[in-house]
N, C-alpha and C positions, 0 to 999 in steps of 0.2 A: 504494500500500500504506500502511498507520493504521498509523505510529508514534507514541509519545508522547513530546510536547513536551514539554522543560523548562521550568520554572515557579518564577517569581519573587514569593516572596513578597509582598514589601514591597510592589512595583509592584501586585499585585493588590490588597493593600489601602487603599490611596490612596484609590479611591470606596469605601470600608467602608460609611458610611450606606445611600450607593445602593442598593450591594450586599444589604444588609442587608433593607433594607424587603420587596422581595420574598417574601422567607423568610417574616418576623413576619405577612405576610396569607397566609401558606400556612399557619404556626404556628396562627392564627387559629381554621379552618376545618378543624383536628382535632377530632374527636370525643373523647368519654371514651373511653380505652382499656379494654380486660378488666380490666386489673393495678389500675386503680384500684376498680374495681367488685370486685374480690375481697379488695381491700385488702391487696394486696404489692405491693413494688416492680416498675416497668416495666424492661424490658428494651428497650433500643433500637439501631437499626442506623441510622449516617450512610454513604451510599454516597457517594462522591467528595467525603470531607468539608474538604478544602484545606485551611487554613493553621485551622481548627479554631474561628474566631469563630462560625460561628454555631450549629455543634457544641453550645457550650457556653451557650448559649442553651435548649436543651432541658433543661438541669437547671432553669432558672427555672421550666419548667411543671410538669416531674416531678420535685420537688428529691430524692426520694429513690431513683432510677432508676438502673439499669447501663447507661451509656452507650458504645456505641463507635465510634469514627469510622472508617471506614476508606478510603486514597486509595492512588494508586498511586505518586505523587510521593514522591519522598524530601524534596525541601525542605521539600514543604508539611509532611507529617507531622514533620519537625523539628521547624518554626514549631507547631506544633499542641503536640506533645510539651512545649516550653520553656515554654508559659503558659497552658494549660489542661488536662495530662492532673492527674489523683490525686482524692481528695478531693471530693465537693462540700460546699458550705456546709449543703441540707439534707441529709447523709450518704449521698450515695451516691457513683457511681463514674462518672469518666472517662477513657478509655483510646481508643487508637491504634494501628491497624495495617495492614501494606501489605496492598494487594487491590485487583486489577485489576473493576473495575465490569462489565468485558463477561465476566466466570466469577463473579463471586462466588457463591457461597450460602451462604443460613444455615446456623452451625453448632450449631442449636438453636430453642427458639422463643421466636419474638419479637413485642412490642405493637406494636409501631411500625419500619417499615422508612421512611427517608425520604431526598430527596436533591436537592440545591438547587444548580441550575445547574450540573449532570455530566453529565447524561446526553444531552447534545446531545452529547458527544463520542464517545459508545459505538457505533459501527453494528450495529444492530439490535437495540436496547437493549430491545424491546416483547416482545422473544421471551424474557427473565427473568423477564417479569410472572407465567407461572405457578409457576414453581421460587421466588421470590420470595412469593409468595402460599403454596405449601404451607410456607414456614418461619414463617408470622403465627396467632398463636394464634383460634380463633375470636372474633369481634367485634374482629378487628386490624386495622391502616392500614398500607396504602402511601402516600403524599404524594410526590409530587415539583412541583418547577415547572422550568422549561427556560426560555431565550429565546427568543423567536420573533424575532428582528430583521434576520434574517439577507438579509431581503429588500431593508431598510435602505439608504441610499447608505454607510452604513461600512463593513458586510458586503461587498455588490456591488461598490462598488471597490477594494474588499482582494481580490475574485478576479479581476477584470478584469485589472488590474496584474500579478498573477501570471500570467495567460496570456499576460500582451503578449509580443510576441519579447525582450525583451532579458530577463524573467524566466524563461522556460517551462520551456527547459529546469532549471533547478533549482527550479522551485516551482510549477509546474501541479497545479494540486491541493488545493493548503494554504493558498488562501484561502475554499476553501468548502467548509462544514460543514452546511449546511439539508438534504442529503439527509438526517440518521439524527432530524431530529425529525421527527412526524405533526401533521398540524392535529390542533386540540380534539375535534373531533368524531371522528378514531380513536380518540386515547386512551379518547371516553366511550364507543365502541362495544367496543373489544376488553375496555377493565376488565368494561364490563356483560356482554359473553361469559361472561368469567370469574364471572360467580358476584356480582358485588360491588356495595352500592350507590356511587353513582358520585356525585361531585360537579365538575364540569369548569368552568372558566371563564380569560378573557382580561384583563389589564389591560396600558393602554399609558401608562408611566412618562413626563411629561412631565419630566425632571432638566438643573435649569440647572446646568451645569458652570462652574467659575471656574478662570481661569489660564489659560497660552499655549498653546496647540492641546491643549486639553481632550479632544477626542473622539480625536484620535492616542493621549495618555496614558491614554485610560480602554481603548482595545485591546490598550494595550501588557500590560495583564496578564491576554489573554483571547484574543480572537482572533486575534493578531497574536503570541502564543506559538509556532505551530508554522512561520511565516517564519523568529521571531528564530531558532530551533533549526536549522530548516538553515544560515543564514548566519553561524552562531554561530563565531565567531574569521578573519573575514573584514569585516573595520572599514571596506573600504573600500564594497564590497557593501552593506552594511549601512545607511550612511549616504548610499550613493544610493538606496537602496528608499525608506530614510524620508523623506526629503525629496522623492521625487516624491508618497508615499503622504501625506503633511505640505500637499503643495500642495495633490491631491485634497478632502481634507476640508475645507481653509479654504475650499475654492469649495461643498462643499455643507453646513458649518455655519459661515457667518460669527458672529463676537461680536454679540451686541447691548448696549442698555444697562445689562441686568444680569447678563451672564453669555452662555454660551452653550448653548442649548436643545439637549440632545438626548433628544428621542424613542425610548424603548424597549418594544417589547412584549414581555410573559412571557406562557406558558399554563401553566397549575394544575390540576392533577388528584387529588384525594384518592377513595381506592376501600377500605369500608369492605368487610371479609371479613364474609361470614354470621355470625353467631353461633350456638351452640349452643341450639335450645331446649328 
């Protein structure tokens, strides 16, 4: 059964750049919105928008836009709330609030619905596409991108380890997440069902990580969320997972001499609504 993990700000933003990059070539590969072409402010919707950096990132392209992030997390939307809700610089608005990604819907309409590395968490997340679509004004965007890495030796031996006998019973299950994303090619068929033009594609992140077991720390604010939640106030547990999960990775990402490489794919889907003509 999909409970949600507790989620640690800080820890998630430690690879911020990494992080980061993905979104700005999804940013990218938006279209003009209606709002601009009508010349009012955009309205926008962040679904699982986390501790709110890149959130606040979409006032840079639409500096005069209603911006709102919405996540299910209580930390993250703190972090979010304490240094990015109010004000933007070109006047407009950003604001936060909770909302579960596998119900939300619009409550209104909107240019832009978007949402950057969430929806790997949602199961059955493709089935929103249209209740999500009837809230985007004619000529509006869905964008999202997901990770695809789950295939990955990080991924694959964060479930393995969880099914071995000495974890199973308390963690079968919550090391693997690749059931609720689709290859590329669902996402371009079901958006294209829907009505939309579609723009789909793959990039694989080659990011050399720096510092002592790099790829441990970069799950620790991601994958490896919903382990720490179960064994959360259990130190001793805790500290045997990770060092067997510690060893794991240094056999399949040794350092080299500048750093150490880890490989990530994301898939990108931006699916532009019909417009009115």
């Amino acid at each position: 059964m999909y409970s949600a993990p507790t989620w640690d700000p800080q820890q998630y933003l430690r690879h911020a750049d990494h992080r980061t990059r993905p979104f700005l070539d999804l940013l990218a590969r938006i279209p003009e919105l209606p709002a601009t072409a009508e010349g009012r402010p955009a309205r926008i919707a962040d679904i699982g928008c986390g501790p709110g950096n890149v959130t606040a990132l979409l006032a840079d392209r639409w500096p005069d836009a209603r911006i709102t992030g919405f996540d299910l997390s209580r930390e993250m939307l703190e972090q979010a709330e304490k240094y990015h809700a109010g004000t933007t610089p070109g006047g407009g608005w950003l604001d936060f609030r909770p909302a579960d990604a596998a119900h939300w819907t619009p409550d209104g309409t909107y240019d832009l619905i978007v949402s950057n590395a969430a929806l790997q968490w949602v199961p059955n997340h493709p089935e929103s596409f249209p209740r999500w679509l009837d809230g985007l004004a004619p000529g509006g965007t869905l964008a999202f991108q997901v990770p695809g890495n789950f295939t990955a030796p990080s991924h694959a031996l964060l479930g393995e380890l969880c099914d071995a006998p000495r974890w199973r019973d308390r963690l079968a299950g919550h090391g693997r997440r690749f059931v609720h994303i689709l290859d590329s090619a669902d996402y371009l068929t079901r958006l294209t069902d829907l009505g939309c033009a579609v723009d789909v594609w793959e990039t694989v992140y080659s990011q050399l990580l720096q510092g002592e077991d790099p790829v441990l720390e970069w799950v620790k604010g991601t994958a490896l969320r919903p382990v720490l939640t179960v064994l959360d106030g259990d130190e001793e547990a805790t500290a045997e997972f990770l060092s067997q999960y510690r060893d794991l990775l240094r056999k399949a990402y040794p350092p080299g001499p500048h750093g150490t490489v880890f490989p990530f794919r994301r898939i990108f889907a931006v699916a532009r609504k019909e417009a009115v003509s």
